[in-house]
N, C-alpha and C positions, 0 to 999 in steps of 0.2 A: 356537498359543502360549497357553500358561497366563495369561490378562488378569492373575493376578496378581503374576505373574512383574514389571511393567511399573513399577508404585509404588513396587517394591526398587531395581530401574536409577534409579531418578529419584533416590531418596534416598539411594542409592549415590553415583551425581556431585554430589547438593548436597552430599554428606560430603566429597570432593574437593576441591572449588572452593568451598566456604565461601558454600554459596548453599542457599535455601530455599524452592524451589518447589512442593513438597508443600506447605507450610502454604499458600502463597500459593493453591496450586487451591481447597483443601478450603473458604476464606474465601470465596472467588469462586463455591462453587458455595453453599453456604452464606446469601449475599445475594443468590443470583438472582431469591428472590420477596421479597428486604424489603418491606417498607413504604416509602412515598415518605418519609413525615417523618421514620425513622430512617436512610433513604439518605442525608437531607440532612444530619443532623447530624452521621454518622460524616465524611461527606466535607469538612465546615464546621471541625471537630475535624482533619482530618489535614492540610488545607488550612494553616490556623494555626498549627500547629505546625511546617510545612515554611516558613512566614513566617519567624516567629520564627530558625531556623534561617539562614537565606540571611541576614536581616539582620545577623548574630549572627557567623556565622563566611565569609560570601562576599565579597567586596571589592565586586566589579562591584554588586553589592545594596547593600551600605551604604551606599556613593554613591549609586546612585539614588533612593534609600527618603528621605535625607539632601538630596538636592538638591529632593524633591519636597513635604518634611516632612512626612512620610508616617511613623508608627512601624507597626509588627506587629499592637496593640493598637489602632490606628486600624480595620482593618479588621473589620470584626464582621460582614460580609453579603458573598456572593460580588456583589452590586452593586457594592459597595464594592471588589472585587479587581477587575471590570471596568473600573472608571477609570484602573486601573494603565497607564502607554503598555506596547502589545506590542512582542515582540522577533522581529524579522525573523534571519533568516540570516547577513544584512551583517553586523548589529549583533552576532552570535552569533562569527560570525569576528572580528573585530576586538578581540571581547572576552575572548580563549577562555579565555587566563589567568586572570585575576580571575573568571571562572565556577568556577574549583576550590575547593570547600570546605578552610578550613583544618588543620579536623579529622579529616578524610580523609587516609591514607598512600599517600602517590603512589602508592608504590610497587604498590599495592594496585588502582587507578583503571584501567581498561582502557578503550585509543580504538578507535575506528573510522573509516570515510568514509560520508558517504550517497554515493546512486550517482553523482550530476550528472548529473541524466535534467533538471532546474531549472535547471542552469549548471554552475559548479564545485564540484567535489565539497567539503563541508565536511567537517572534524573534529568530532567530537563524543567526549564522555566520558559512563562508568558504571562504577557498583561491581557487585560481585557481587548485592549482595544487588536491585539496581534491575532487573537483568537477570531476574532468578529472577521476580519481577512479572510484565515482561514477558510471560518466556514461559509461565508460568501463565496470563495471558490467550490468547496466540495457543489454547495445548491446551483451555483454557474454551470460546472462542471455536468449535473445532471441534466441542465436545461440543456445544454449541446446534444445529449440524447433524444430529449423530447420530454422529460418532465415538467409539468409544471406544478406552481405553488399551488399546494393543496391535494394535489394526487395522493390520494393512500401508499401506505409503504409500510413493508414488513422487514425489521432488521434484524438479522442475525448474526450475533454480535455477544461480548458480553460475558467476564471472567465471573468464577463461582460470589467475590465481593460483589461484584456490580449489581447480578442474576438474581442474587440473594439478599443485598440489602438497599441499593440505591433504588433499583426499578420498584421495590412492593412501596416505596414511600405515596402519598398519598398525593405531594405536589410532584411527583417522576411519573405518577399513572395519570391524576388531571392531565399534564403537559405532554402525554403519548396520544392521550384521549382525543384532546384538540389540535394535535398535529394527525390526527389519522392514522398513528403509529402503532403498529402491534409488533411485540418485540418477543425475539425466541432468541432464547439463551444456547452458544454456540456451543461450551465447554460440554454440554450434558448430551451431545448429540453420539456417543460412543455405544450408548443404550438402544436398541431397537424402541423400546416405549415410547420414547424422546420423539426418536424420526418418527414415528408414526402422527404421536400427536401433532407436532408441525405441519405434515402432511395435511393432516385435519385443517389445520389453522391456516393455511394457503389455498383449502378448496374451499371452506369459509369466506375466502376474504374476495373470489372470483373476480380476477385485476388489479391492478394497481402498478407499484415495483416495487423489488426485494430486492436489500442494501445488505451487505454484508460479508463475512471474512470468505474468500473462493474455495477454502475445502470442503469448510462446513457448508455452504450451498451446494455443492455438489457431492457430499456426503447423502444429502437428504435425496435429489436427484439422478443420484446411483440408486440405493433405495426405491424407490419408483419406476426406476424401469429395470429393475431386478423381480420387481413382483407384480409388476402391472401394472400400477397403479396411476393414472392420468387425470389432469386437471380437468373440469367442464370446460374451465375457461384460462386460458394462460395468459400470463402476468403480460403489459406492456413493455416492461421490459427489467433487466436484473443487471444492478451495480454491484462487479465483484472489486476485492481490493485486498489490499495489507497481504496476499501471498500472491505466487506467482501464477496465471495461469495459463493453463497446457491445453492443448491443442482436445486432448479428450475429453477434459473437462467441457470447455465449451460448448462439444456436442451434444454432452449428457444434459447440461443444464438447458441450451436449447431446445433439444426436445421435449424435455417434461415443461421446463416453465415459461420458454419466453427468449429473447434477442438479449444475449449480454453484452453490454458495454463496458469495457474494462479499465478500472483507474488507477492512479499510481500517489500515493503520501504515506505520510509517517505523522503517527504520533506527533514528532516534535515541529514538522514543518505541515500541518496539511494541506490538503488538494493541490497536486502539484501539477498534473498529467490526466487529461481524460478522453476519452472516443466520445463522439458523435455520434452521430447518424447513419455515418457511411462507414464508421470502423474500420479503415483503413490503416490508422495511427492514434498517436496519443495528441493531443493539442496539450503543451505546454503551461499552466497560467502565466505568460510573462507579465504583465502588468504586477504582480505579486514576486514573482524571483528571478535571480538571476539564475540558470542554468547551463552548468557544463559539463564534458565528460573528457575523460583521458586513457589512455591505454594502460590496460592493468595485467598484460599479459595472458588475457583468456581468449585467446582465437579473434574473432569479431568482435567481444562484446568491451564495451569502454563502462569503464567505472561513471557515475553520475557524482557532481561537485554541485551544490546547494546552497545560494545566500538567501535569507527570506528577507526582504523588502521592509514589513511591516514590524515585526520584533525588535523594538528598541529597549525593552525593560532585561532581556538578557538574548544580546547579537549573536547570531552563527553565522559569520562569514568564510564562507568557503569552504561549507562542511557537507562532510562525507558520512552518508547516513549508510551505505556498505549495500549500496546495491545497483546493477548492469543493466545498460539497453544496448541496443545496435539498432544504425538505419537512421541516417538521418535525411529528413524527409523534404524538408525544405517548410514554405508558408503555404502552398496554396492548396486545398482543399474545396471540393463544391458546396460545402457545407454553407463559405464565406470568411468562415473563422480567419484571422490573417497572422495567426500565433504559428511559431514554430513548432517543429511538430517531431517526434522518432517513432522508429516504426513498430520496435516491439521491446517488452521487458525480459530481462534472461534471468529473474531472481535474483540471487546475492551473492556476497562474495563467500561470506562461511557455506554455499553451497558449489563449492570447489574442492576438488578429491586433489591432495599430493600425495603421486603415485610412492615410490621408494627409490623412486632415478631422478625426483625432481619433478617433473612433467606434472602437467595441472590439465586435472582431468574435470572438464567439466561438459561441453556438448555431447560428450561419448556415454554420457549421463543418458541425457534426456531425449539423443540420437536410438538407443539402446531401447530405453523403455517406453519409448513413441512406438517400437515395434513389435514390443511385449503388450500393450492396452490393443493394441490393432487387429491382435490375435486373439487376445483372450479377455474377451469383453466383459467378463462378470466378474472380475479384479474391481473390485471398491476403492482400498486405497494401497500404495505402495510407500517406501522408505527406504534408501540409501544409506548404507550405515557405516562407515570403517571402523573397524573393532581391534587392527592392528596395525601396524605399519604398512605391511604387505598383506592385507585382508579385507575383504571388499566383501560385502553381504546385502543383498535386495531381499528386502522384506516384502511379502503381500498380503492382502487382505481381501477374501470372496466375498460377495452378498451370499451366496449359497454352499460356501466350504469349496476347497480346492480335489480336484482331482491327484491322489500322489502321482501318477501318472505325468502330471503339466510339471514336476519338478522336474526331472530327468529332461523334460523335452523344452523347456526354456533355459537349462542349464547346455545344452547340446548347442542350442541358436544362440545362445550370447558371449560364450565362452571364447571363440577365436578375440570379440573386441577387448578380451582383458590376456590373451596371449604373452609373456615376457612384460607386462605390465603391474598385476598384482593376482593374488589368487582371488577366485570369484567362488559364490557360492550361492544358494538360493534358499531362501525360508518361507515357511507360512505361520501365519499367525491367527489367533483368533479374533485378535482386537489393539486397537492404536488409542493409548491414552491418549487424550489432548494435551495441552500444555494449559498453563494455571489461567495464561487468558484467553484462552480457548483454540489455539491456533494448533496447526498438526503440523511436523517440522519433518519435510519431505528429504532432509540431507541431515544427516546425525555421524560423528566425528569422535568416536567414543576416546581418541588418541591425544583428544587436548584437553 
């Protein structure tokens, strides 16, 4: 494909849909080496003026801002926006209404669902133009690896609605077509058939990158080196996202397809967080949010706080989308990037065990079963389940069936870390439903 065939499509559909993601990249690749002190003031400048705004025409803002005697012009330092109380998910649902700018034409404002991989799935709203951001960041965020516009890409991705009715539409195949996109639906990947076919459809596709949710890529990558099965040619490289990923996964995906670079957004905020080159850390997008973190009482890992910059048709300042990093890393990197940077993701907060003394178990988690995948390498997938107060259950999943034999002897190895803690136990299964958007939910909390 002619790479510049690629800029046309793009500004083709911001012509469309009344979005402007062209400018949005060109900005983004533009302040990838600013200067720290002109990073700070652009963001200090976009920050206050998205204040001003929410005060000005948001309801749910005026009140708060109003009950706290707080004006727009009060704040002059992101210290100063840190005192602000954050906003949780609850407080998000509850309030969804009065989050709509008044200035904004409904009509105009397009919703969605996050997945409820955290609980229930919320509502959330954006304009065209917050979305166009957005996704300027996710495309940013690749080019840090080494993609560029117009490299083929395989995403795996994709609830049974999506799978089944947007993708077969005629203008969703045209628009995969001309972006070079082959797309494998993640939810159906629980099937042997599935992975197989996939399989097929990534030694078909010989290079490119493959974009999509981290279990399910290495769902199919388990699979392959469970049976053999190897690429001619291995992908440039593999953008995992939207779940957490672990140390084994990495390996598995590395070997069968390719170098993963791993990224960090949500639904309601995207591309927020992505590697490089040198995978070292996450690079930040600041030019697009503000980002903070605070101690949440899990060991090392601090909670992440979230304003997005661009969303003015329904604000989230100072929200907490329920999920941990640790490491913070500073600006500099050889890449060049001069964005802030942390060193790694630790998942979410609804992936926190309370024990029945209070105690929040959550490293002793992934401390635990980083030593159970090291052992016993033909574990596909596993699950974390508390089924009672005091009852703690590690599910697994073999590509080849479990040895009964491996119960008694991972129960014997892991039993002292749940010692006067909770009672432990260990299961095999033959299969892990996905969840309805196709995601696999590696901490399940049957107690709440």
């Amino acid at each position: 494909m002619n790479f510049s065939i690629y800029p046309l499509l793009m500004q083709l559909e911001d012509f469309q849909k009344g979005g402007n993601t062209r400018k949005h990249l060109v900005r983004l690749r533009r302040m990838k080496d600013a200067d720290p002190e002109y990073l700070h003031d652009y963001r200090l400048a976009a920050l206050q003026k998205l204040l001003k705004h929410a005060y000005t025409n948001v309801p749910f803002y005026k009140k708060e801002f109003d009950a706290l005697g707080v004006k727009p012009e009060d704040i002059k330092s992101f210290a100063d926006f840190s005192k602000l109380p954050a906003l949780d998910r609850e407080k998000v649902k509850s309030e969804t209404f009065d989050l709509f700018s008044k200035v904004h034409d409904r009509a105009a404002i397009q919703e969605g669902y996050t997945s409820g991989s955290s609980g229930t799935p919320m509502l959330f709203h954006y304009d065209q133009k917050s979305y166009s951001a957005g996704r300027a960041a996710v495309l940013f965020g690749w080019e840090l690896a080494g993609k560029r516009m117009g490299d083929k890409m395989i995403t795996v991705w994709g609830d049974r609605t999506t799978a089944e009715e947007k993708w077969p539409k005629l203008s969703s195949r045209l628009k995969a077509a001309l972006y070079r996109n082959k797309r494998i639906s993640s939810y159906s990947l629980s099937e042997e058939e599935k992975i197989r076919k996939a399989l097929d459809i990534m030694q078909r596709r010989r290079g490119g990158y493959v974009f999509g949710y981290t279990n399910a890529i290495h769902t199919i990558a388990s699979y392959a080196e469970a049976h053999d099965i190897a690429l001619e040619v291995k992908f440039d490289g593999v953008f995992t996202t939207a779940e957490n990923l672990l140390p084994h996964q990495r390996r598995a995906i590395e070997d069968v397809m390719g170098p993963v670079y791993d990224a960090y957004g949500c639904q309601e905020i995207l591309g927020m967080a992505y590697q490089c080159q040198e995978r070292k850390g996450y690079h930040i997008i600041e030019p697009n949010l503000i980002f903070e973190t605070e101690e949440c009482g899990v060991e090392d890992s601090r909670e992440i706080i979230v304003t997005d910059l661009w969303n003015y048709a329904w604000p989230l300042l100072r929200y907490k989308p329920g999920d941990l990093v640790s490491g913070e890393m500073g600006r500099g990197c050889p890449c060049g990037c001069t964005w802030s940077m942390f060193e790694r993701l630790d998942g979410r907060t609804t992936d926190v065990i309370t024990a029945p003394d209070g105690r929040r178990i959550y490293y002793t988690l992934w401390l635990v079963i980083s030593f159970v995948l090291d052992h016993y390498r033909d574990i596909k997938q596993f699950q974390w389940v508390k089924k009672a107060h005091d009852k703690l259950v590690l599910r697994l999943l073999f590509n080849n069936g479990p040895d009964e034999s491996i119960r008694n002897s991972i129960k014997v190895d892991l039993e002292p870390y749940f010692k006067d803690v909770m009672h432990f136990e260990v299961e095999f299964v033959d299969k892990f439903e996905t969840s309805p958007t196709g995601k696999h939910r590696v901490v399940l909390d049957l107690t709440k």
